[in-house]
C-alpha positions in Angstrom: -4.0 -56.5 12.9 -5.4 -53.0 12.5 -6.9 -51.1 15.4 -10.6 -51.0 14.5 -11.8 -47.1 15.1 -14.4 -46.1 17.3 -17.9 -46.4 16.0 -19.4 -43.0 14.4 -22.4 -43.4 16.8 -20.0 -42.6 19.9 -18.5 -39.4 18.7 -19.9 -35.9 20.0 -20.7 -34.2 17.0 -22.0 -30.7 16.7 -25.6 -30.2 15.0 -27.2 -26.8 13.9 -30.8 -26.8 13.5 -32.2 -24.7 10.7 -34.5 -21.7 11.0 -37.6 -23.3 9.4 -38.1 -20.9 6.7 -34.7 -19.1 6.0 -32.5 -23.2 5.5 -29.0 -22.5 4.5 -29.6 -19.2 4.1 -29.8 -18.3 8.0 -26.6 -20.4 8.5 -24.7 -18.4 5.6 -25.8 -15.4 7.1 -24.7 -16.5 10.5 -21.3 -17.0 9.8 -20.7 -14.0 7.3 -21.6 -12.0 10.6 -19.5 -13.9 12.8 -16.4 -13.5 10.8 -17.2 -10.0 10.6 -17.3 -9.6 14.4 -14.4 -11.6 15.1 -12.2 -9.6 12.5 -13.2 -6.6 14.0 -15.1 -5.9 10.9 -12.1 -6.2 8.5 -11.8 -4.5 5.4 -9.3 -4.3 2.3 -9.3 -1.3 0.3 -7.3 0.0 -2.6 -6.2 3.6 -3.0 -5.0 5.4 -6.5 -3.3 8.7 -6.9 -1.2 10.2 -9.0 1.9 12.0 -9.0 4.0 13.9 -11.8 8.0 14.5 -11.5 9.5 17.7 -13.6 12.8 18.8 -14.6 13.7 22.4 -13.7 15.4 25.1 -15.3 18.1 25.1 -12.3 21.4 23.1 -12.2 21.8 19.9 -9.9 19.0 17.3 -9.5 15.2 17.4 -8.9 14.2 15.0 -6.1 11.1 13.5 -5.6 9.6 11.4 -2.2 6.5 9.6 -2.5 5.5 8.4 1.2 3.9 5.9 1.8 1.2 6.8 4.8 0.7 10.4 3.4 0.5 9.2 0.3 -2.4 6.9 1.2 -3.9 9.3 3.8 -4.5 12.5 1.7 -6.6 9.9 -0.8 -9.9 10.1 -1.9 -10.7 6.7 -1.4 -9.1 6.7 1.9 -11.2 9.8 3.4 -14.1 8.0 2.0 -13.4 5.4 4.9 -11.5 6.9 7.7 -14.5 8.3 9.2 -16.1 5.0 10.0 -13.2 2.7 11.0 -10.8 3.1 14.1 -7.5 2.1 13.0 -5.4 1.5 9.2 -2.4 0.2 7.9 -0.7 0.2 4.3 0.1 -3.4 3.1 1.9 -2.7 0.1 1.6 -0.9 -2.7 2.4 -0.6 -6.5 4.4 2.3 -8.0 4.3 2.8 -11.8 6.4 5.0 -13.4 5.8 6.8 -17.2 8.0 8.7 -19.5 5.6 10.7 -20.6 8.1 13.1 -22.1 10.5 10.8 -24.1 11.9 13.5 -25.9 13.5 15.0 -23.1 17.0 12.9 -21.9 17.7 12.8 -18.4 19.7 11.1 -16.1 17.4 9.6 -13.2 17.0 6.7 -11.4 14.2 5.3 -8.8 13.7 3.1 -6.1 11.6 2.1 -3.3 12.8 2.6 1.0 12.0 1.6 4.1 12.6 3.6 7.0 10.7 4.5 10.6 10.0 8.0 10.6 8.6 10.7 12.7 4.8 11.2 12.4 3.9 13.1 8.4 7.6 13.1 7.6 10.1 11.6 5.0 13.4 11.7 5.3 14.9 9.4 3.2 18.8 10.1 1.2 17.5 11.6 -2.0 20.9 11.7 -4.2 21.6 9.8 -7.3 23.6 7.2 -5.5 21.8 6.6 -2.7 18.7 6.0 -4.9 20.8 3.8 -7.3 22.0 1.6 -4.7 18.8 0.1 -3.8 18.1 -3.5 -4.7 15.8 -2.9 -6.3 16.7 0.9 -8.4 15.8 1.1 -11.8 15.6 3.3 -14.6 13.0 4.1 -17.0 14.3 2.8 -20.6 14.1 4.7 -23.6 11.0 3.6 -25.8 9.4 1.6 -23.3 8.8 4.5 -21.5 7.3 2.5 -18.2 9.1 1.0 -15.0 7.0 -0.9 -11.8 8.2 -0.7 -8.7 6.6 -2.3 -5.5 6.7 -1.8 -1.7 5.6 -4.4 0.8 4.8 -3.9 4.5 7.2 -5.8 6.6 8.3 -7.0 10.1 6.1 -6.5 13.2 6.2 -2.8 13.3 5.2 -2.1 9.8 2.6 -4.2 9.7 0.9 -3.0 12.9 -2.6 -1.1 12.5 -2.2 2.6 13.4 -4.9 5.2 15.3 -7.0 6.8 13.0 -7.9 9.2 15.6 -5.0 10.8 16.3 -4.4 12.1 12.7 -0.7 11.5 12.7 0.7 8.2 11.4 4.3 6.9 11.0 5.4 6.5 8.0 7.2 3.4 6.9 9.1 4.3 3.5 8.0 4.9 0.0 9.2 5.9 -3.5 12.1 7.8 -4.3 13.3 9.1 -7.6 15.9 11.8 -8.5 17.1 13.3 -12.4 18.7 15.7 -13.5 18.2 19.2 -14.6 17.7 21.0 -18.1 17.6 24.4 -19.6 13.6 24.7 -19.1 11.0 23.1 -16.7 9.7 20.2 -18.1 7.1 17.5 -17.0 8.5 14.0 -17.5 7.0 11.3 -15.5 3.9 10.4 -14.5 3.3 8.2 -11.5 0.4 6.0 -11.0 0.6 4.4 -6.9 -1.9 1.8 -6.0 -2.1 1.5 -2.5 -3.8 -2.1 -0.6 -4.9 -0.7 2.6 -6.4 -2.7 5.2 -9.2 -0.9 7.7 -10.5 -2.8 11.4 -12.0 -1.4 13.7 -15.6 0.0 13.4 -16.2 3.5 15.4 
């Protein structure tokens, strides 16, 4: 035979009672304000910028490093916000890449990296190989003229929220692309990078 359950009358239930003129309202409002204060005041953000890769009139390779952090910080949209939160941190971001030039043939190749540097620094291995042997390397085919590449914030330590005050960040990796030379300088890609950035912290 089932256990009967306790009768609803006994159970301690929680009642709000209504400000008599605002209703639901006041208790919508309530709660939008307490999630803000017990996020810290949370906010998502995203940041665009551009960036444009050339050949050179020079032999070897032209190299290019996209960081993450300085990337993000030197933003518009990021300045727009820095002065009113406390601390940041990048959550991933979007890199596309265009062959604006498809005339020109090259041999390149890109990739995204992760790596712990010192504070506004990138040091990541900027040959050819180093690039192509990334998981996730590719290059930009002929006539489609447009790669995406994406970069993801992970582990403990890259997805902790950095000072804002200080006005030196770690960064945590980035985009990386190297081609080769020609006879003249030439522009040949243009790179769009959407950054999701996340701000807490209210000064």
């Amino acid at each position: 035979m089932a256990k009967k359950s306790r009768s609803v009358k006994n159970r301690v239930q929680n009642v709000r009672v209504l400000d008599e003129y605002a209703g639901s309202d006041s208790a919508y409002v309530d709660r939008v304000i307490s999630q803000l204060q017990n996020s810290h005041s949370f906010t998502t953000l995203l940041c665009t910028e551009t960036f444009n890769l050339s050949t050179a009139s020079s032999s070897g390779t032209d190299r290019l490093a996209i960081s993450t952090t300085a990337s993000v910080v030197g933003s518009d949209d990021f300045q727009s916000m820095a002065q009113q939160f406390a601390t940041f941190r990048v959550r991933c971001v979007r890199y596309d890449v265009y062959d604006v030039n498809a005339s020109v043939p090259v041999t390149s190749g890109f990739s995204t990296y992760h790596d712990s540097t010192e504070p506004n620094s990138v040091r990541p291995a900027l040959t050819l190989a180093a690039v192509l042997d990334s998981p996730d390397s590719q290059v930009v085919p002929p006539g489609m003229g447009k790669i995406s590449l994406f970069w993801r914030a992970k582990g403990t330590l890259e997805n902790e929220f950095q000072s804002l005050v200080s006005g030196e960040y770690l960064d945590y990796g980035g985009l990386r692309g190297v081609l080769s030379s020609q006879t003249l300088s030439t522009l040949k890609y243009q790179i769009v990078f959407k950054a999701v950035v996340d701000f807490r912290g209210r000064r």
